[in-house]
VOGU-3710 file (C-alpha; in Angstrom, 3 decimals, decimal comma):
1> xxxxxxxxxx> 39,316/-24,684/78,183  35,582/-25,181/77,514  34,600/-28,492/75,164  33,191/-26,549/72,680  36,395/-24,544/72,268  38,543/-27,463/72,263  36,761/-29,262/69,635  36,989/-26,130/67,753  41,057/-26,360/68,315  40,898/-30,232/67,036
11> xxxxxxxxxx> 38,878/-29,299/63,915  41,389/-26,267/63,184  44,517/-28,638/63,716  42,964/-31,138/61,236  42,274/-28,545/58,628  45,347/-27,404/59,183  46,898/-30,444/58,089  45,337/-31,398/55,384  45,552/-28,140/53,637  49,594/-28,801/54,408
21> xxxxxxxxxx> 48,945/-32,593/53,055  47,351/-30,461/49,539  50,488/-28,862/49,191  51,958/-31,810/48,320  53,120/-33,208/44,800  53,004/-36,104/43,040  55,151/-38,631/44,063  57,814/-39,807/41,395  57,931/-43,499/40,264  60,887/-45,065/41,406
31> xxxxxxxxxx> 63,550/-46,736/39,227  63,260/-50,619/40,375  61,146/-52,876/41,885  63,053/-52,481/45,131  63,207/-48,528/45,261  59,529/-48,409/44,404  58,818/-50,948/47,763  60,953/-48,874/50,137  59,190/-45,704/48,869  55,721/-47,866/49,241
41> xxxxxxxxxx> 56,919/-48,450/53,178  57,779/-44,481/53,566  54,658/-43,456/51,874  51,800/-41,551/53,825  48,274/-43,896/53,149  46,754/-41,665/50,931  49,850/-42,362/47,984  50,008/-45,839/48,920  47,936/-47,060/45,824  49,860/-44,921/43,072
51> xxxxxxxxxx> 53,196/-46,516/44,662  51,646/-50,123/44,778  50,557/-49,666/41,015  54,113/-48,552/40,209  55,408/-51,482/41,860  53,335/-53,916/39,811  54,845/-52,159/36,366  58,473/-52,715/37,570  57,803/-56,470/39,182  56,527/-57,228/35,429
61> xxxxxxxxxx> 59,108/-55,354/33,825  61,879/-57,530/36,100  59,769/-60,866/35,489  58,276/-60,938/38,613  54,880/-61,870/37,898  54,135/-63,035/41,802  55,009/-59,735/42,932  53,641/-57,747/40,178  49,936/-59,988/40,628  50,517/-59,304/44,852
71> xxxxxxxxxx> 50,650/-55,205/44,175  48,190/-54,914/41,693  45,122/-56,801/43,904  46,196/-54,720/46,528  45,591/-51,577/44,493  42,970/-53,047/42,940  41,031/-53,711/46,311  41,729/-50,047/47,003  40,151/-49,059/43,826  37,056/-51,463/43,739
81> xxxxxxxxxx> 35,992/-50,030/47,255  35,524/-46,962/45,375  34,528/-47,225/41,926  32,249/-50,838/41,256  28,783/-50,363/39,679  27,249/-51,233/43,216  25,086/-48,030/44,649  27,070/-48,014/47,518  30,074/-47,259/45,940  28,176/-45,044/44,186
91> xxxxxxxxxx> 27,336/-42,827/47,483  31,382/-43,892/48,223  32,066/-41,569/44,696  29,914/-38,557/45,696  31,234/-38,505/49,493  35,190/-39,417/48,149  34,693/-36,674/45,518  33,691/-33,705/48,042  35,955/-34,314/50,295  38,459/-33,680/47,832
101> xxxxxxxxxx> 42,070/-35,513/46,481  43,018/-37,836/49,391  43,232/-41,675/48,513  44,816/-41,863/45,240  42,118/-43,880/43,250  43,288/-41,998/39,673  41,852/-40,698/36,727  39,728/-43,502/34,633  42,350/-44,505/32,228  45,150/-45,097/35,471
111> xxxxxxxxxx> 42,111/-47,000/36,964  41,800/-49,042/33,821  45,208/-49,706/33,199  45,554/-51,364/36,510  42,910/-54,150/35,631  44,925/-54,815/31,949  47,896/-55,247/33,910  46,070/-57,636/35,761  44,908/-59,173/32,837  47,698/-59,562/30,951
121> xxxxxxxxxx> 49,228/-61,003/34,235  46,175/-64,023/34,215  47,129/-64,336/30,546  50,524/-65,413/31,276  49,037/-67,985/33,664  46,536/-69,157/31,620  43,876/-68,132/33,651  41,716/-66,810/30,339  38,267/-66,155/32,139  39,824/-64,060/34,744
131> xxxxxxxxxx> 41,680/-61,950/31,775  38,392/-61,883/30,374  36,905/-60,231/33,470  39,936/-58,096/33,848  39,940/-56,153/30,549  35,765/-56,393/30,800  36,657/-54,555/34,234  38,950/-52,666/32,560  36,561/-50,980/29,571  33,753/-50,159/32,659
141> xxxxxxxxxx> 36,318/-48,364/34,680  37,394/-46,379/31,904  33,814/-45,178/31,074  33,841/-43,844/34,838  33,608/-40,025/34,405  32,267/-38,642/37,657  28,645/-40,083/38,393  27,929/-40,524/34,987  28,943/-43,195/32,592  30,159/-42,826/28,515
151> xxxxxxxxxx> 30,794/-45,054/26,141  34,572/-46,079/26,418  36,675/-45,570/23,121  39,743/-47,803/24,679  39,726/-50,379/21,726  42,833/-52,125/23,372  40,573/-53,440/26,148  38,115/-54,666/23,653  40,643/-56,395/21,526  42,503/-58,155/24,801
161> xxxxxxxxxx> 38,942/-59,390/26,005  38,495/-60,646/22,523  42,009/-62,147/22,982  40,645/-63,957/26,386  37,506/-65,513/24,508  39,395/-66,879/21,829  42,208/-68,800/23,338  38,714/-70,086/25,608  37,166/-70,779/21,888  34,336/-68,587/23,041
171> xxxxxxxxxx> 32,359/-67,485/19,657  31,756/-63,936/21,890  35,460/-63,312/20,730  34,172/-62,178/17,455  32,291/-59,731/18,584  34,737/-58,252/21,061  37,150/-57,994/17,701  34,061/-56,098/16,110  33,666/-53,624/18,662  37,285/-52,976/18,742
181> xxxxxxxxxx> 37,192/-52,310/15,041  34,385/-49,337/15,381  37,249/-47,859/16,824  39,618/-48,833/15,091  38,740/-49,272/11,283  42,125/-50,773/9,859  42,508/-53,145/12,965  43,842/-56,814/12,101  41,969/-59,516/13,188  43,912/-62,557/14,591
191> xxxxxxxxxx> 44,062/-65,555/12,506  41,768/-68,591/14,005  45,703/-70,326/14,857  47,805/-67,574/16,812  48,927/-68,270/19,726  51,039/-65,352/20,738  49,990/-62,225/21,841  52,731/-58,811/21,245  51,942/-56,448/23,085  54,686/-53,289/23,002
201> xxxxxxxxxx> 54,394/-50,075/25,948  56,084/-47,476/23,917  57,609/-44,014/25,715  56,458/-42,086/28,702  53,508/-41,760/30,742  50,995/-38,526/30,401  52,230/-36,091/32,752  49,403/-33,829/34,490  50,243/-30,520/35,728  48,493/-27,858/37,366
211> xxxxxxxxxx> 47,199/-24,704/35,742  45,204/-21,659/35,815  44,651/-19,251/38,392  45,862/-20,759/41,726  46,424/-24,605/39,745  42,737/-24,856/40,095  43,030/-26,809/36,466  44,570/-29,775/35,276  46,445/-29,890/31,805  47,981/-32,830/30,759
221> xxxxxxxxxx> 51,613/-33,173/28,434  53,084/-35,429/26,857  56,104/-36,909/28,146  59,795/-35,301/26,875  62,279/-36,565/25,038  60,898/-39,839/24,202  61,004/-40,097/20,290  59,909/-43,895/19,798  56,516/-44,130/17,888  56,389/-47,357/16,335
231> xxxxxxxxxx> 57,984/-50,926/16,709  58,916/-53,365/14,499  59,306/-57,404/15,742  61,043/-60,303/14,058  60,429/-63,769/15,510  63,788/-66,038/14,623  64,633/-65,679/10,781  61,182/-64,255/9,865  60,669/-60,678/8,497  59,893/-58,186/10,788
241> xxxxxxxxxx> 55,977/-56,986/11,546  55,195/-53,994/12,108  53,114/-53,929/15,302  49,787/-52,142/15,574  49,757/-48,600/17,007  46,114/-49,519/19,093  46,230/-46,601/21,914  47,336/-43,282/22,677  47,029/-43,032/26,519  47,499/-39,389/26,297
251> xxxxxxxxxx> 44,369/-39,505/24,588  43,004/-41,742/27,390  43,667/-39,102/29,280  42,445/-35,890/27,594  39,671/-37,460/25,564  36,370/-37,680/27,807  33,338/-36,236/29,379  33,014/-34,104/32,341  35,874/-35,183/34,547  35,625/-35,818/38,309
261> xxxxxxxxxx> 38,453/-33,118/39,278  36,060/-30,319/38,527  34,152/-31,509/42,012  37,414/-32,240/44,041  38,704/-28,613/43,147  35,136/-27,362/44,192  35,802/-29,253/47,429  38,839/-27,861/48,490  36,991/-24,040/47,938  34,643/-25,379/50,321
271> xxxxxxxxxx> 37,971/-26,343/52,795  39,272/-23,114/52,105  36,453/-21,055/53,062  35,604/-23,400/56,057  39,320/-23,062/57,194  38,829/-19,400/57,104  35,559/-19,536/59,172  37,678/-21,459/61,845  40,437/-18,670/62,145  38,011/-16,121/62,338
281> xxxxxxxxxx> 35,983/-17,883/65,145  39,100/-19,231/67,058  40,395/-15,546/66,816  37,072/-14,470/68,616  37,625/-17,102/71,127  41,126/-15,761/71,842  40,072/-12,417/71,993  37,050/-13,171/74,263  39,131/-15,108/76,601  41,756/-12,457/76,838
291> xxxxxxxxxx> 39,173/-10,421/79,749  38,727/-13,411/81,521  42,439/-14,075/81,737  42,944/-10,690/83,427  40,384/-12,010/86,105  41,817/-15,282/86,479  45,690/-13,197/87,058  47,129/-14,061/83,500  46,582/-18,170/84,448  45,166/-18,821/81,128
301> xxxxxxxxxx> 47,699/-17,000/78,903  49,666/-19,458/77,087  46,580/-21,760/76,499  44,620/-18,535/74,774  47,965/-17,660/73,369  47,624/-20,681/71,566  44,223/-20,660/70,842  45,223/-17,565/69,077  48,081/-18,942/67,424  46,013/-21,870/65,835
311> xxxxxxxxxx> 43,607/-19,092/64,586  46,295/-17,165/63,092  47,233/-20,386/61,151  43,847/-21,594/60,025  43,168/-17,763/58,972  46,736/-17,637/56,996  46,114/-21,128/55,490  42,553/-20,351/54,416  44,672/-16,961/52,768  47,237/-18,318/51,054
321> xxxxxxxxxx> 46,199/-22,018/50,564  44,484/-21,846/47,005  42,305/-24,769/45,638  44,828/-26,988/43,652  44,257/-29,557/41,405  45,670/-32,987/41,937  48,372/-33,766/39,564  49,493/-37,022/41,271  49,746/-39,555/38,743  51,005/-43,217/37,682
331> xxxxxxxxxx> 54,136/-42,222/36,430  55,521/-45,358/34,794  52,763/-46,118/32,199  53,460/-45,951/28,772  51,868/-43,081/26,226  50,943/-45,938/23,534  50,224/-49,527/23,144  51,042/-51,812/20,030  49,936/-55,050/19,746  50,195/-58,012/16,995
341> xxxxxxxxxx> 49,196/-61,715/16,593  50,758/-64,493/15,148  51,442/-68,099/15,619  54,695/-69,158/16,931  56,217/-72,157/18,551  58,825/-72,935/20,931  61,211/-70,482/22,882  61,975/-68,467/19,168  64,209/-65,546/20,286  62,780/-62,010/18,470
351> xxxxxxxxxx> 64,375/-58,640/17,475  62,692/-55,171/18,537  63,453/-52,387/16,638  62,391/-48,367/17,346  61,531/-45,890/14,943  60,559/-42,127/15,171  57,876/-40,439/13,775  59,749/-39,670/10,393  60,407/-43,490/10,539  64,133/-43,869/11,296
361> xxxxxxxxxx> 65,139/-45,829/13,932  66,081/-44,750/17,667  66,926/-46,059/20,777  64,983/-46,068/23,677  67,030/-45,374/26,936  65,766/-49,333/28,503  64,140/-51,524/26,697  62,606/-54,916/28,191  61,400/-57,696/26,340  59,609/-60,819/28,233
371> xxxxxxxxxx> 58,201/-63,877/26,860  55,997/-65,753/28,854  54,487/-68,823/27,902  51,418/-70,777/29,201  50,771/-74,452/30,179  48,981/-74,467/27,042  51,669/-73,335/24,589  49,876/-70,023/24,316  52,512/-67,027/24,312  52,182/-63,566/25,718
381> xxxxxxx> 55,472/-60,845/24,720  55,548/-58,099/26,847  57,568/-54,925/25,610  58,383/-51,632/27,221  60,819/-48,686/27,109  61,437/-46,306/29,470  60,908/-46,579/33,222
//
């Protein structure tokens, strides 16, 4: 077999498999900290990310902040390689778009939740000016829609980095409270005193699913069965507060400009019709070669038999292997955030309590509650239902 015709075989086996590799699914978030590392260790490089990020979610959720901090900077060095303001990252983009869904590197608001969970994660050590970078991080990743840039609605971020500059006593923290408030016109400021931080992850994450002719779309649902809308929290003896319904991630997720899976769809057309151009010419070649393997006395029969077979598959995949749309996503987030300030002191014990749109209350399936207080008596409370 000629160079030129093996390369040709290489190429074809490598389109091959990643056309097999699109077929794929999303992979589900596992139920613990320990299921979601043994998935991590089975898990082909290009879902490696979305598992780490999943594994930061349940470290936090079973108080291990070590771990959780460990998984997210390695996701987060995966991301940054990618998306950073730097031009060539930029180039990275165009090139990581066209080639089409491999890494997992997710949609803005996945890409901006990882740096809040790092945040709140510095928070909880008291380290307040890299929080502040975090959620800044946080706000330009969510702005991220393909090469362009819009102005991020995610108020949350803006309110946590004003969060950051005030327990620094940084004036700025005024005007990250502003900004917040554009968005968010009945927001509560927090008194010049709090110390504690509520923040409450309520119900399921956004679920993406293909759609359209061939999945070549992505539409995104809400999650099922998850009827808690709004929390209520009572520190000790105190009346309950109501906690602040900041963020709808589902409208994270819906709610932009011109999203980047329009070009990775338009890349995988291009790997379909290139796949099909490699059957057709590795055909040829088998075809071709089938004279000269008379003359040689039928020597060469199983390699061209091969060659042919490879076509075959490269002109079957190119047939029946439509341009899908990546629906892999970070499948323990929440669907809203709800956050409140107040000033507490010591270990107080508090009460959560669920209610439903209509407002009665419900139970959530799990529920977690952390408190995690700082060197300087500064308090972050960490809620979440579901897994």
């Amino acid at each position: 077999m000629t160079s030129s015709t093996a390369d040709r075989l290489q190429a074809a086996l490598g389109a091959a498999i990643t056309a097999l590799a699109l077929l794929g699914g999303a992979p589900a978030a596992a139920s613990s900290l320990a299921a979601e590392e043994a998935a991590l260790a089975r898990a082909q490089p290009k879902d490696r990310t979305l598992h780490r990020l999943q594994a930061g979610v349940h470290a936090m959720r079973e108080n291990r902040l070590d771990a959780a901090a460990g998984h997210f900077d390695e996701a987060l060095g995966s991301i940054e390689s990618v998306f950073s303001n730097a031009e060539g990252a930029a180039r990275a983009r165009s090139l990581w778009y066209e080639e089409g869904a491999k890494d997992f590197k997710g949609e803005p608001y996945e890409r901006a939740m990882a740096y809040y969970y790092r945040g709140l994660i510095y928070l909880a050590d008291a380290d307040y000016e890299n929080a502040r970078a975090s959620f800044r991080t946080a706000l330009m990743q969510s702005s991220f829609a393909e090469e362009q840039q819009y102005r991020s609605g995610f108020a949350t971020l803006m309110f946590l980095e004003g969060w950051a500059n005030q327990l620094l006593a940084d004036p700025q923290a005024a005007e990250s409270y502003a900004e917040a408030s554009k968005y968010r016109k009945d927001l509560p400021t927090p008194a010049a005193g709090a110390n504690t931080l509520v923040i409450a992850e309520l119900a399921g994450s956004p679920r993406k699913v293909g759609d359209g002719i061939g999945n070549h779309e992505i539409v995104y649902r809400r999650a099922k069965r998850t009827p808690e809308k709004r929390v209520d929290l009572a520190f000790g003896s105190q009346p309950a507060q109501r906690l602040y319904a900041m963020e709808d991630l589902y409208v994270q997720a819906t709610h932009r400009g011109p999203r980047a899976i329009d070009r990775i769809i338009a890349g995988k057309v291009v790997f379909q019709e290139g796949t099909g151009t490699i059957g057709d010419t590795l055909g040829t070649l088998a075809s071709e070669g089938a004279v000269i393997n008379a003359g040689l006395g039928g020597s060469a029969g199983a390699a061209l038999g091969g060659v042919a077979a490879v076509g075959a598959i490269a002109s079957l995949l190119a047939t029946n292997v439509k341009p899908r749309a990546d629906v892999r996503y970070w499948a323990n987030l929440p669907e809203t955030l709800h956050i409140a300030t107040t000033r507490t002191s010591g270990d107080t014990p508090s009460t959560v309590t669920l209610f439903d749109e209509a407002g009665q209350p419900v139970a959530a399936d799990t529920l977690v509650q952390h408190q995690w207080t700082d060197r300087n008596g500064n308090r972050l409370v960490w809620i979440k239902t579901r897994q």
